[in-house]
C-alpha positions as CSV (number, residue, x, y, z in Angstrom):
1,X,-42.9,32.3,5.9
2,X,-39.4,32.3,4.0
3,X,-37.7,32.1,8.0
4,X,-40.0,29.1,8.6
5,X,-38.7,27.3,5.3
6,X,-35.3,28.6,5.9
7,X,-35.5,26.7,9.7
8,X,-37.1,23.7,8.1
9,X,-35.0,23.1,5.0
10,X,-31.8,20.9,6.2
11,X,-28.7,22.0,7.7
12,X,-26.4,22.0,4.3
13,X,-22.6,20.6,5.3
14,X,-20.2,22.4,3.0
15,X,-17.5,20.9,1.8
16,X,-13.6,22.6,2.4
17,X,-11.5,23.2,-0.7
18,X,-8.1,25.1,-1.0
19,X,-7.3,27.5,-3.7
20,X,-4.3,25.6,-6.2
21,X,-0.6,26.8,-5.4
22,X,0.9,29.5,-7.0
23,X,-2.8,31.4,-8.1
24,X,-4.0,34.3,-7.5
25,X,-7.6,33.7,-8.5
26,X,-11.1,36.4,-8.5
27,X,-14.2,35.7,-7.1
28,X,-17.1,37.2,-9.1
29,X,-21.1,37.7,-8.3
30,X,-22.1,35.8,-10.8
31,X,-22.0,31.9,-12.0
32,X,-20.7,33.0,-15.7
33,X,-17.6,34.9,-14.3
34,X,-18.7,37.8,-16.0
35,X,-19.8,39.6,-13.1
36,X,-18.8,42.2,-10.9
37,X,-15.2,41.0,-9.5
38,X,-15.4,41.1,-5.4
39,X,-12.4,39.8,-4.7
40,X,-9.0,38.0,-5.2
41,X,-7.8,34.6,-3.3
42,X,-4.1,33.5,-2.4
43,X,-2.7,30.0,-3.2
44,X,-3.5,28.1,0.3
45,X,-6.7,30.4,1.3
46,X,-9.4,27.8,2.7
47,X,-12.7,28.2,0.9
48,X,-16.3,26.7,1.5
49,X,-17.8,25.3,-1.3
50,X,-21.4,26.1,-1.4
51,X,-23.0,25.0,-4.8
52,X,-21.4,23.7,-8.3
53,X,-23.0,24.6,-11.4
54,X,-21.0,22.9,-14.2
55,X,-17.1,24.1,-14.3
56,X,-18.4,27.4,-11.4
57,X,-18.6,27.3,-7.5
58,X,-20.2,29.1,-5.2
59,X,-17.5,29.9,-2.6
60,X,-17.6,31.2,1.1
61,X,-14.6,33.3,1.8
62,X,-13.4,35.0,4.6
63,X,-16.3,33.1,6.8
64,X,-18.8,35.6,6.0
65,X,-18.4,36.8,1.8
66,X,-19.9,34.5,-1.2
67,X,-18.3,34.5,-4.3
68,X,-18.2,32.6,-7.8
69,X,-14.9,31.0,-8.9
70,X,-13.9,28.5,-11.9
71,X,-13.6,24.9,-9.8
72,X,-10.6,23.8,-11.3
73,X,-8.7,26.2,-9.2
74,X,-10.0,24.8,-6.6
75,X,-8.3,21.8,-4.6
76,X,-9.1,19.2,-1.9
77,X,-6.2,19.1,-0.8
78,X,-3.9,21.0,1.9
79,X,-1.1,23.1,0.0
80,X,2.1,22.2,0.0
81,X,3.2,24.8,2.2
82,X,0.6,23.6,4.9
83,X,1.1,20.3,4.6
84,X,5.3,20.5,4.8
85,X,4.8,23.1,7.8
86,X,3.0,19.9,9.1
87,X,5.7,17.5,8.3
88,X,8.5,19.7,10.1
89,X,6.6,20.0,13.0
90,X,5.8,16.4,13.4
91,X,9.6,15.5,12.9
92,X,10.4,17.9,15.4
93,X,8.4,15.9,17.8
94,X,9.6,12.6,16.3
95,X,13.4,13.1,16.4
96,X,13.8,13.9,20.5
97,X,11.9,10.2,20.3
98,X,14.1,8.4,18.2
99,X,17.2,9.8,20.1
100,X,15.6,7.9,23.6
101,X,14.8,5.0,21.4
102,X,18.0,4.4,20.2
103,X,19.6,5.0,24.0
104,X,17.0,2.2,24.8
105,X,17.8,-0.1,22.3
106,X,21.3,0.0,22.7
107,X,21.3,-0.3,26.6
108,X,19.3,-3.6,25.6
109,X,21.7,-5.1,23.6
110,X,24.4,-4.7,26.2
111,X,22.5,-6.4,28.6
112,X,21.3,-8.9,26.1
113,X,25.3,-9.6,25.2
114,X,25.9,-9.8,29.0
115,X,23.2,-12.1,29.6
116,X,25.0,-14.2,26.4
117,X,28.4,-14.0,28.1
118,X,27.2,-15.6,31.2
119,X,26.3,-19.6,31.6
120,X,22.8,-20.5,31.2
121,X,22.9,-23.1,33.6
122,X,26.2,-24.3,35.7
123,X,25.0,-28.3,35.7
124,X,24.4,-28.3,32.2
125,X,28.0,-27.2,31.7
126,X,29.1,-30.3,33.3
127,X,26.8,-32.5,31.6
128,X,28.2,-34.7,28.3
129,X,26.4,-33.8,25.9
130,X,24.7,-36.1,23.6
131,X,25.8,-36.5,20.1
132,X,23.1,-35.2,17.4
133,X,21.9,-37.4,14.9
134,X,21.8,-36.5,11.2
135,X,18.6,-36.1,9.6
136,X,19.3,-38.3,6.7
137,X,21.8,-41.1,7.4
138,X,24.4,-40.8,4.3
139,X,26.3,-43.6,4.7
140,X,23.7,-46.6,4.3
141,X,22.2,-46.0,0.9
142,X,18.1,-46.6,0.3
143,X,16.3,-47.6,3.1
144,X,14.1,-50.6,2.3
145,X,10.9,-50.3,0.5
146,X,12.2,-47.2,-1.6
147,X,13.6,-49.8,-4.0
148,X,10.1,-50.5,-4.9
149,X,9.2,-46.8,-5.3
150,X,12.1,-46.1,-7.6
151,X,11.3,-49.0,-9.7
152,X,7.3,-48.4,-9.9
153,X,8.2,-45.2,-10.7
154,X,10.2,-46.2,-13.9
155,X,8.0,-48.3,-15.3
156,X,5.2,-45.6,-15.3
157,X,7.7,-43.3,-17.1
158,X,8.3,-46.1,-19.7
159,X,5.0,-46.6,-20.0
160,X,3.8,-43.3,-20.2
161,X,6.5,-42.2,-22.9
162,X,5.3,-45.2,-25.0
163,X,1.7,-44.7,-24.7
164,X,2.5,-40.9,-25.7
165,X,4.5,-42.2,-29.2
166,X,1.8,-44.6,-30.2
167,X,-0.9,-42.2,-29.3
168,X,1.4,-39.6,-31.7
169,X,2.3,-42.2,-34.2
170,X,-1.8,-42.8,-35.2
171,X,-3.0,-39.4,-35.2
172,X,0.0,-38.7,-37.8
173,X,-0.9,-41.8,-39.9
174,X,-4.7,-40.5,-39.8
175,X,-3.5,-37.2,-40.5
176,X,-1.7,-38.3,-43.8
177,X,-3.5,-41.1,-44.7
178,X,-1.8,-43.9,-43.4
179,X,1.8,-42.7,-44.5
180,X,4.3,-42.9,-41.8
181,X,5.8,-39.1,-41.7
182,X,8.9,-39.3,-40.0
């Protein structure tokens, strides 16, 4: 009965963890830690984390022995030795790349500053070329019309700053019943 609930229950995915760097830490039999100690982990040993029961896990070590540990020994993360090994190995690879790279790039620029040095087109050489006009013509002053702008312009300013003193001027008089302030 217990083999057919065992084949029935669902296939539990256990989570990887990494014992912290520099710790030694023991695995016990029971949850509390006080148990019987069954073994001792190295900084960078890969665990399986089975079960948590508040600050304990349950821990698969070696592939085949359970254990108890305290979780915040326990890590997510590579080490730092594992993941640097990884890092040197990956710039090994990386640097015979950027060697062929820069041969590449700088056989392009000498063909690009060849391809410079030579005339785009041999007619076009020959050809007068036309004078470019300027964006905004200096010399002439406003264009007409923009007169019109300029003054309209103005006159809202004017307006604006007047409206704004008398506007200011009443609430002061309100303010201090009917005395002018300033």
């Amino acid at each position: 009965m217990g083999l057919a609930l065992a084949a029935l229950a669902p296939a539990v995915r256990a989570e990887s963890a990494y014992v912290s760097d520099q710790l030694v830490i023991s695995v016990t039999a029971d949850a509390e830690g006080s148990g019987e100690k069954l073994a001792s982990l190295h900084s960078g040993e890969q665990v399986e984390v089975l079960e948590r029961q508040e600050d304990r896990v349950r821990i698969r070590y070696d592939g085949e022995h359970e254990g108890w540990v305290k979780s915040s020994y326990l890590s997510a993360d590579p080490p730092a030795r594992t993941r640097l090994e990884a890092c040197t190995q990956e710039l090994g690879t990386l640097r015979p790349q950027l060697s062929s790279m820069r041969e590449e790039l700088g056989s392009a620029r000498a063909a690009a500053a060849r391809v410079a040095a030579q005339p785009a087109c041999p007619a076009a050489e020959r050809a007068t070329p036309t004078p470019a006009r300027p964006l905004f013509d200096s010399g002439t002053g406003l264009q007409p019309g923009w007169g019109w702008v300029a003054g309209t312009g103005l006159v809202a300013l004017a307006a604006g700053f007047l409206l704004g003193w008398r506007l200011l001027d009443r609430r002061i008089r309100q303010r201090y019943g009917g005395l002018k302030i300033y």
